[in-house]
N, C-alpha and C positions, 0 to 999 in steps of 0.2 A: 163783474164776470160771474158769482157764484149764482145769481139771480137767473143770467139767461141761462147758463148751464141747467139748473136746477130746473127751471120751465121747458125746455125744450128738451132735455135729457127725459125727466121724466115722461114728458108726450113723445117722444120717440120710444120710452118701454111701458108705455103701456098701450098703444099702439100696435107695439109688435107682438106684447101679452094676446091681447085681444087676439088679432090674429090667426097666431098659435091656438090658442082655443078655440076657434071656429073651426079651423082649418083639420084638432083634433077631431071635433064631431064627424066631420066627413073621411076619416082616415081608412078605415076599411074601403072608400071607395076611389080614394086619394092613390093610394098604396106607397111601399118605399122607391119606386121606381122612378125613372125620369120626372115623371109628373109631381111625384112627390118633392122635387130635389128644388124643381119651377116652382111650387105655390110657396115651399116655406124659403126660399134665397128671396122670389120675388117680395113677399112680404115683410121681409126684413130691408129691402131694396127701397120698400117705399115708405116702412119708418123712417130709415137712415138719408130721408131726405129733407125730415128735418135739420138735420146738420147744419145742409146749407142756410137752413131758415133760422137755426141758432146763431152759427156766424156772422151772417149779415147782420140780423138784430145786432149783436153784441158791435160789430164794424157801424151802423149808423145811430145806434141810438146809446152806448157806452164809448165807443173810442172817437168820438165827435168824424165818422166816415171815414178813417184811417186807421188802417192794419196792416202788421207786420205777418208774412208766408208763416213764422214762426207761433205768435200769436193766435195766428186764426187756425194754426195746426194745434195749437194748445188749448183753446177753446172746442175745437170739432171732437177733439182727441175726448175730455173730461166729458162731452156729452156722449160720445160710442162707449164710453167706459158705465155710464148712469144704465144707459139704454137697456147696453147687454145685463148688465148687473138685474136688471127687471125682469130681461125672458129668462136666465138663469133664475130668478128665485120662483118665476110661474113653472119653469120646466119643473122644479123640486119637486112640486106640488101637485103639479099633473103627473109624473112618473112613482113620485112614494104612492098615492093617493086614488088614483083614478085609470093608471095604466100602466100596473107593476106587471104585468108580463111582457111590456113593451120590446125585450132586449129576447124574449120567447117567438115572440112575430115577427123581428127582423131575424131570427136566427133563422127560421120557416123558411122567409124570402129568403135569405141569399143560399140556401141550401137546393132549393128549387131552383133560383138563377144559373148553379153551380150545374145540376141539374139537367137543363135545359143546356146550357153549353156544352154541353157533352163531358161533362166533369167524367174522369175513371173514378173506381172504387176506391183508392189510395189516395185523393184530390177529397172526396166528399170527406175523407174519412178526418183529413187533413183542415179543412173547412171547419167540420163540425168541433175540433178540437178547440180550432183559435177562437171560436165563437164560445166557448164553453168558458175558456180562458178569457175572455171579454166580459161576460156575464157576471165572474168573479172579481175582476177588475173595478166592475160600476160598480159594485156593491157598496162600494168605500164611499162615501159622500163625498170626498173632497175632490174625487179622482171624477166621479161624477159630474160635478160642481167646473170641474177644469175640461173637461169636455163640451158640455152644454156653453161655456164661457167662449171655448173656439171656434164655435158654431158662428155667432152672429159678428163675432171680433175683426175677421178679414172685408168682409162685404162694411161694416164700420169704418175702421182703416181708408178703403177705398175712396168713399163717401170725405172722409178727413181730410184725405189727401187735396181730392178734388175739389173740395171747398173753399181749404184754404189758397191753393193755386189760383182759382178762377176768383178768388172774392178780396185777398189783398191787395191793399190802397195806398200808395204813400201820401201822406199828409200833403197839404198845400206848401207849405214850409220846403218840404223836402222835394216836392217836386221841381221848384224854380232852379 
């Protein structure tokens, strides 16, 4: 098991690394907006599709074609846990490193969106405050680190689920 996990885990985060990084180059034209929400969930969408390609692997060439719902949730599970572990340590690296005023530029955008909604003065003011207090928040590396980690963990999860659902086998044995 630690073999496919470890092959397909890490090709699922570095995959999603890649990505991420490409997908930063273009972020001034990306923006935080719907568009932005599509290319970074779908990119994580089409990592975490290794899953199914780790579980199978692990169901035909490690469990001789037979898996338990639980098993192949335990195996999908250790590779979204590898995966994310990877764009977490690239986010580090691209947010200390490359795009420390990142939490500056989404402040911009949602104050603008706020903005544009027709936020009152007592709303912006309200806005500007939480975001101030968020700013202070990430600063913590760990608290960072647990953010960045919840990002790609649910869309993971999902991918888990559905892998193991659609991809467990009972044994010849146990089917008779």
């Amino acid at each position: 098991m630690r073999k496919t996990v470890l092959t397909y885990g890490l090709a699922a985060g570095a995959l999603m690394s890649a990505l991420m990084l490409v997908t930063m180059r273009f972020h001034d034209r990306i923006g935080f907006g719907t568009t932005g929400l599509l290319v970074g969930y779908a990119s994580m969408a089409l990592a975490f599709l290794l899953v199914f390609a780790g579980v199978k692997a692990y169901r035909d060439q490690v469990a001789g074609g037979a898996v338990t719902f639980g098993r192949a949730f335990q195996v999908g599970l250790l590779i979204t846990v590898l995966a994310s572990a990877c764009y977490v340590a690239t986010w580090q690296v691209v947010y200390y490193k490359f795009m420390p005023d990142f939490l500056d530029q989404y402040a911009a955008y949602s104050l603008a969106e706020a903005k544009k909604a027709g936020a009152t003065a007592a709303q912006l003011a309200a806005t500007t405050q939480e975001m101030a207090a968020f700013k202070e928040l990430y600063k913590n590396p760990l608290v960072n680190i647990g953010f960045a980690f919840l990002e790609p963990l649910p869309v993971g999860l999902l991918f888990t689920l559905t892998a193991a659902g659609v991809l467990r086998r009972k044994g010849r044995a146990e089917a008779a």
